[in-house]
C-alpha positions in Angstrom: 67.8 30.2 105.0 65.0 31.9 106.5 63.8 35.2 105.4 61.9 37.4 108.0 58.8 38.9 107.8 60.8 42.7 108.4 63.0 41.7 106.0 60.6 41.2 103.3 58.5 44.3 104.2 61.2 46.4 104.0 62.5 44.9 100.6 59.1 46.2 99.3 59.4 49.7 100.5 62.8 49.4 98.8 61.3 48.4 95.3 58.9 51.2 96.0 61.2 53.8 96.6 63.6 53.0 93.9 60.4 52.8 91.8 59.1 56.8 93.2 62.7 58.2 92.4 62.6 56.8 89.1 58.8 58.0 88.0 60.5 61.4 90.0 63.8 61.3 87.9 61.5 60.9 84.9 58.9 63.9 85.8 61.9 66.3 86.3 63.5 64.8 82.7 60.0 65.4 81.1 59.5 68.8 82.9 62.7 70.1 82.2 63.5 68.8 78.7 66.7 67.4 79.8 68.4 64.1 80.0 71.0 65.1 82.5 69.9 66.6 85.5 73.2 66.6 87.5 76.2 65.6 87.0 76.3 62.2 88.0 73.7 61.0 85.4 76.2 61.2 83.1 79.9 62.2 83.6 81.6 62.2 80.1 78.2 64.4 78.4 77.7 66.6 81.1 81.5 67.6 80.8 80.8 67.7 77.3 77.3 69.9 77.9 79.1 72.6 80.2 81.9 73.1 77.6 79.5 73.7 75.1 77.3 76.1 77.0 80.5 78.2 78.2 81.2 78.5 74.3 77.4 79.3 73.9 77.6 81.9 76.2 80.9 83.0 75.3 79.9 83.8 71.3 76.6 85.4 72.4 78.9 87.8 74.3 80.6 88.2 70.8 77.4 89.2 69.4 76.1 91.9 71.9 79.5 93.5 71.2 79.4 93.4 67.5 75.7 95.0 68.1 77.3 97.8 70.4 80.2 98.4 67.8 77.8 98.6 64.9 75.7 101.1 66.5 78.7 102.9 68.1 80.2 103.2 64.0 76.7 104.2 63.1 76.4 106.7 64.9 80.1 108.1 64.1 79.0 107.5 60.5 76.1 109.6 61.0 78.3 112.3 62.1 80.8 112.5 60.0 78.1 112.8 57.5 77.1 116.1 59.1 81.0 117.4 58.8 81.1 116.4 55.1 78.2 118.4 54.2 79.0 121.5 56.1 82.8 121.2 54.3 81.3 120.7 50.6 79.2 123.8 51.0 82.2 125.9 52.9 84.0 124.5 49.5 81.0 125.8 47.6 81.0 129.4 49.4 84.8 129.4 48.4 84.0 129.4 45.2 82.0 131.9 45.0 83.5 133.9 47.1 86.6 133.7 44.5 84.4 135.7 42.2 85.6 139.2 41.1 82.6 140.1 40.4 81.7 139.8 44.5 81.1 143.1 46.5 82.3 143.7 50.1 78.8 143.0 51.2 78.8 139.7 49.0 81.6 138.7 50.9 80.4 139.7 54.2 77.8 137.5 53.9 79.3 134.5 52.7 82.0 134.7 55.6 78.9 134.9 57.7 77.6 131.3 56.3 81.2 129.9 57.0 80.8 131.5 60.1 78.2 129.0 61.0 79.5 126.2 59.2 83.0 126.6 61.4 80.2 126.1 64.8 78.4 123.4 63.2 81.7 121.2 62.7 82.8 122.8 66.1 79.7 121.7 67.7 79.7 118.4 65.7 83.6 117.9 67.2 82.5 117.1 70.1 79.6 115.6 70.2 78.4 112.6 72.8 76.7 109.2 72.3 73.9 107.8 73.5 76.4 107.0 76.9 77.2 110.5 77.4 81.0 110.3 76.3 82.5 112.8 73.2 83.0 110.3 70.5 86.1 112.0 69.4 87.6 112.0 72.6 89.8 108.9 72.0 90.0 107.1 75.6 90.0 110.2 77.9 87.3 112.2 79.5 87.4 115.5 78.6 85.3 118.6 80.3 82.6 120.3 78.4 82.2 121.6 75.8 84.1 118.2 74.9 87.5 117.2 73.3 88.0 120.1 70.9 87.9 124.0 73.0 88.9 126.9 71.5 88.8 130.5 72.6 88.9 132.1 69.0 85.7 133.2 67.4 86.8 131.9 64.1 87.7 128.6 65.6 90.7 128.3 63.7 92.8 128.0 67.3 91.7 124.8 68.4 93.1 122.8 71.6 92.3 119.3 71.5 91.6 118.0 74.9 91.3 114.3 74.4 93.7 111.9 73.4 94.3 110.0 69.9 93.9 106.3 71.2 91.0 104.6 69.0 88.4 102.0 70.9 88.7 98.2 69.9 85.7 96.2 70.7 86.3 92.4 70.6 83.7 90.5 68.6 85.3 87.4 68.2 88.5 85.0 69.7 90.7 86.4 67.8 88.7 89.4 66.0 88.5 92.8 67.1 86.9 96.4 65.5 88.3 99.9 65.6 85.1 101.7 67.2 85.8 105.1 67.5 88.8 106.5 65.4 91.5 109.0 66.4 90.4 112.6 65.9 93.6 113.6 64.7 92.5 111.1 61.6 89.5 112.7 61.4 89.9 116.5 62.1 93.5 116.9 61.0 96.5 117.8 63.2 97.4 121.3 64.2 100.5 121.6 63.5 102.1 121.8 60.2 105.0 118.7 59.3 106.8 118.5 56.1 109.2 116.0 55.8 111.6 116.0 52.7 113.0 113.0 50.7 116.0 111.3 51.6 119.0 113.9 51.5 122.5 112.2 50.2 123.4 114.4 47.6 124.5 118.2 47.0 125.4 119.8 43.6 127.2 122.7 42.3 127.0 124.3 38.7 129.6 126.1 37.0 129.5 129.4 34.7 129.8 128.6 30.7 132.8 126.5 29.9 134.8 128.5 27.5 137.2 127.1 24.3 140.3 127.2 26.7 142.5 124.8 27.4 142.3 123.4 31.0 145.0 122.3 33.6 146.1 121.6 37.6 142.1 121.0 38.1 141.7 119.0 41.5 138.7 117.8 42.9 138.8 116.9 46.6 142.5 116.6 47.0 142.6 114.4 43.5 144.0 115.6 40.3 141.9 115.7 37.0 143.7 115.0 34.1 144.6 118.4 31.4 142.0 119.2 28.6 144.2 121.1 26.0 143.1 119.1 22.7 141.1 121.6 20.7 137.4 121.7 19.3 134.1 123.5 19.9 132.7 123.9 23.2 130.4 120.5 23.4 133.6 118.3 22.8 135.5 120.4 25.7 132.8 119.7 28.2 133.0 116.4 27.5 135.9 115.7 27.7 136.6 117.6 31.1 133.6 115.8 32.1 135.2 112.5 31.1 138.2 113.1 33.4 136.6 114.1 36.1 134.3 111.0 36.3 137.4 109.3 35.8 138.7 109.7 39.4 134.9 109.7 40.9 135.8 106.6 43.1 138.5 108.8 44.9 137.0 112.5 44.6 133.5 110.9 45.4 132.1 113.9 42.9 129.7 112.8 40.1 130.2 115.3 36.9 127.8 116.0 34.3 126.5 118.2 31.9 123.4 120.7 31.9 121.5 121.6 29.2 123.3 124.9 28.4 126.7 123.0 28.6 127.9 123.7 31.9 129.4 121.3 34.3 127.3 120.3 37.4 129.0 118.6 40.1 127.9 116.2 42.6 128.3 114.5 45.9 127.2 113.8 49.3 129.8 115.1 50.6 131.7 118.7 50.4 133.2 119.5 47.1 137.1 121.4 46.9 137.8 122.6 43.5 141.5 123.5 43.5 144.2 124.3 40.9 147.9 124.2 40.3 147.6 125.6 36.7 144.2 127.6 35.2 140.8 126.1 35.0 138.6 128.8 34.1 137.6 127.6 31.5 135.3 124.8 33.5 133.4 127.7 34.8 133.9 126.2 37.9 135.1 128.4 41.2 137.9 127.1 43.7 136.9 126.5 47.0 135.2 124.0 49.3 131.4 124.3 47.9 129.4 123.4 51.1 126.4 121.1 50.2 123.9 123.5 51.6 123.9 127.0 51.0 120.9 129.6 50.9 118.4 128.1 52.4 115.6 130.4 54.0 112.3 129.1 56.3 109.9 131.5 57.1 111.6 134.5 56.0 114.6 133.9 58.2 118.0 133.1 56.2 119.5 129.3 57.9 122.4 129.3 55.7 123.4 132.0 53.2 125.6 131.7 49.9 128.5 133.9 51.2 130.6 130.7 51.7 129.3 129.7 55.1 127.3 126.6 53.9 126.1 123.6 55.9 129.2 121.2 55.3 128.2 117.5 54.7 129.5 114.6 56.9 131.1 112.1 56.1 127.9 109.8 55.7 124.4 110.3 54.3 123.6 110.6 58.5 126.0 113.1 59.3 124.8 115.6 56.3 121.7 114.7 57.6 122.4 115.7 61.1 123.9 118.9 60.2 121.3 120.6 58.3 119.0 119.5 61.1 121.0 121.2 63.7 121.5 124.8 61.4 117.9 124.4 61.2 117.5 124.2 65.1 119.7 127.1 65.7 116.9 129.2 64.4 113.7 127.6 65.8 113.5 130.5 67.9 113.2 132.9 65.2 111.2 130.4 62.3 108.9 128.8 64.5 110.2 125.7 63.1 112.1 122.6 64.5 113.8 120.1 62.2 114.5 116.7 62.9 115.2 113.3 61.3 113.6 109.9 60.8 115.3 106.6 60.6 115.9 106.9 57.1 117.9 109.9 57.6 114.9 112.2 56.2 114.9 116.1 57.6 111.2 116.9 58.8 110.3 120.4 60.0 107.4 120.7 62.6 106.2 123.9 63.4 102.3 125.5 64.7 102.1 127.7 62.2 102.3 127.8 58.3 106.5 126.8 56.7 107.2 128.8 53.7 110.8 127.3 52.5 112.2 129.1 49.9 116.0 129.1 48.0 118.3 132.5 47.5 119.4 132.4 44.0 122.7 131.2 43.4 122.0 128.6 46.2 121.8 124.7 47.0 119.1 123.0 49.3 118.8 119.6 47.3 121.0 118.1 50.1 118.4 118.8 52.4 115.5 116.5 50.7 113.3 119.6 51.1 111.4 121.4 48.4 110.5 125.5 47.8 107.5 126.1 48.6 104.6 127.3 51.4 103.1 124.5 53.2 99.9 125.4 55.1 98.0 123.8 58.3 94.7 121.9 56.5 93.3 120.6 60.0 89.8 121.2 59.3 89.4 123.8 61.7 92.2 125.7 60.5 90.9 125.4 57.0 87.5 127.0 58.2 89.1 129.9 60.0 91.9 131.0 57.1 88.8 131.1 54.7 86.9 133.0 56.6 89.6 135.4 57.3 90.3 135.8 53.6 86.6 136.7 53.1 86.1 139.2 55.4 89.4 140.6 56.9 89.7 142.3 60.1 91.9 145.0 58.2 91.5 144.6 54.6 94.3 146.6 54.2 96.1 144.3 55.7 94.8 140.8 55.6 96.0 138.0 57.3 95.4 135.4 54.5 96.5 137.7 51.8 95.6 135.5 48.3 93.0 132.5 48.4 95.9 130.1 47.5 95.5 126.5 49.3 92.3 127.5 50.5 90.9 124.6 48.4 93.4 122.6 48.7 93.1 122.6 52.9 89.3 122.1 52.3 90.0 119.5 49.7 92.3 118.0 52.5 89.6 118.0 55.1 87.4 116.4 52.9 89.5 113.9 51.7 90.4 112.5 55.6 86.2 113.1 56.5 85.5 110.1 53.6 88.5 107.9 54.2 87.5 107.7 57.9 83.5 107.5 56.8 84.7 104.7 53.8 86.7 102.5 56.7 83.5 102.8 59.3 80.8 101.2 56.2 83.9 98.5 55.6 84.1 97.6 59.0 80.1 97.8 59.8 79.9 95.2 56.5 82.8 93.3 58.5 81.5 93.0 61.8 77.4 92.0 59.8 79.4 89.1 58.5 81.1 88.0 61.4 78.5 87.9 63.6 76.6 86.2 60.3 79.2 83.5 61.5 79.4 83.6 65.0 75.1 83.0 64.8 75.4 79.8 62.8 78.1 78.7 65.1 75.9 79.4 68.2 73.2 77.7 66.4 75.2 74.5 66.2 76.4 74.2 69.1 73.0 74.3 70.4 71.7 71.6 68.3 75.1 69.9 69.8 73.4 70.1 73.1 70.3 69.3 72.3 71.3 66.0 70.8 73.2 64.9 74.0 70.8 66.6 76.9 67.1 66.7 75.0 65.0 64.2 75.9 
């Protein structure tokens, strides 16, 4: 076979050209540091190469927002450094001011520092970030002067114009950070909320048992057997408490005895004391005894102890339901709504302070609540009552009349200031660690690359 002259010529350029992209192929290897230049070099590591960049460039993402939400909870710490010091020295110039041996100037003049401590945590409310945007704001975009507005020189009327949704930054697959927290955590809610324990049971108590005997006593429908055996008093009570217990899966009624040997009676459910014969001598009075009975909230009587109690229902709900509804019948007049959780708990929500208190001769265990005067501690409300107390607008007449839970709503303050500020350094630590990980991760996986694609 004869080759041509052409032939052979252009076999050389061939060998040539082949030879050029080669020494080419090799100057671009050389000048970029890289094995595989496209592709088509090498299907299986280049699939392998682009995998691992995406993941490169995917954890580095991780990083720049574990960087932002450090510095965002930074500078919240910072912050919420500013309120805790302006509330330990309001809690300082309480103190003092609870001196007797202050004069009306003295007092002047400390109201006028917690004048300008309420301004400073005003001010410090709603402050903005680096961005522009109110850090307490939660997700919303309030107008100036930012989330928290108030018309009231003492700043104890606050409305709080942002919303209580907290900012997540993700920092990892499967990792996110709280970056801003709620300001309702923070700052306290203004509106009061007391919510009682679970209310299943009501009691009633009986006068002095005398040394009589006792017979045709019925509880709930059910009759108790006769006490007519003699003795001193303890052995009567006893024995009348005996009986009654005796029927307590029918009658539902629990009895026992107090400490000044009286019978106290039990149930969630009402209690009928009837007779056929003469029971005086229990001390106890015939009747239906509601489970509820003088029961007062903010000065306004719900139910009185004239007989017209809040009866029970036939569950644990039911009673439950009832009180809740007496209670709502005078939300006009108390300020106060009532209403229940799932565990059949009563909880009263009102704007303003809920003083609960009990007639005498009256029953409100049923109702899970407890006596006693329950106060707004949102910070700013805190602020603003003390203030008030020290320097009245009519000191005749003041509005905060004795410096009772003024501590205690400062001490509240506090306490929700340093949780929130305890969290932030726990999570700054957390996210430092993480991205500790996510850097020796990115780390590898470069080294991954640079085994298969380095030169």
């Amino acid at each position: 076979m004869r080759i041509s002259t052409v032939s052979m010529q252009q076999q050389g350029v061939n060998a040539i050209l082949d030879k050029q992209v080669s020494i080419s192929e090799t100057e671009m290897q050389l000048a970029t540091g890289r094995k595989i230049l496209r592709p088509s070099d090498d299907p299986v590591n280049s699939s392998m190469v682009l995998k691992l960049n995406e993941s490169v460039s995917l954890s580095e993402q991780y990083l720049r927002n574990g960087e932002l939400a450090s510095a965002s909870l930074s500078f919240e710490e910072s912050t919420l450094e500013g309120i805790t010091n302006n509330i330990q020295r309001a809690r300082e110039l309480a103190l003092q001011g609870m001196s007797g041996t202050n004069s009306a100037e003295s007092r002047e003049a400390i109201s006028l520092e917690v004048e300008q401590i309420r301004e400073a945590v005003f001010n410090l409310a709603n402050t903005r970030d680096e961005q522009g945007e109110y850090i307490f704001a939660g997700t919303l975009s309030p107008t100036a002067p930012g989330p928290f507005k108030s018309n009231d020189p003492q700043r104890a009327e606050v409305i709080f114009d942002g919303n209580e949704s907290q900012r997540l930054v993700q920092i990892g697959m499967d990792q996110k950070v709280t970056a801003r927290d709620s300001a309702i955590d923070i700052f306290g809610d203004q509106t009061v909320d007391v919510t009682g324990v679970i209310a299943e049971k009501g009691t009633i108590t009986g006068t002095d048992v005398t040394d009589a005997d006792v017979t045709g006593l019925t509880i709930n429908g059910t009759a108790i057997a006769d006490v007519t055996t003699g003795g001193d008093v303890s052995t009567r009570v006893a024995n009348i408490v005996a009986n009654i217990n005796a029927q307590k899966a029918t009658t539902g009624v629990t009895a026992t005895v107090t400490l000044n040997n009286t019978i106290e009676l039990a149930s969630n459910q009402d209690i009928t004391v009837g007779s056929t014969g003469d029971i005086s001598a229990t001390g106890l009075t015939t009747g239906v005894n509601q489970i509820t009975t003088g029961l007062t909230i903010n000065g306004v009587e719900i139910v009185g102890t004239d007989g017209n109690g809040i009866s029970s229902g036939a569950t644990a709900a039911e009673t439950a339901e009832n009180i809740r509804d007496r209670i709502n019948q005078h939300s006009g007049e108390t300020g106060v709504t009532a209403s229940l959780d799932a565990n059949n708990k009563v909880k009263l929500t009102a704007e303003e302070d809920i003083i609960i208190t009990m007639e005498e001769g009256g029953s409100i265990a049923a109702t899970g609540l407890s006596e006693g005067s329950y106060r707004k501690d949102d910070i700013f409300s805190a602020l603003g009552n003390l203030g008030k107390w020290l320097n009245p607008d009519d000191p005749d007449n003041p509005e905060v009349e004795t410096s009772d839970g003024l501590l205690q709503s400062l001490d509240a303050s506090l306490d929700r200031v340093l949780t929130i500020e305890s969290k932030i350094g726990a999570r700054i630590n957390m996210v430092e660690r993480h991205s500790d990980v996510v850097r020796g991760f990115v780390d590898k996986l470069k080294s991954n690359i640079s085994d298969i694609n380095d030169v």
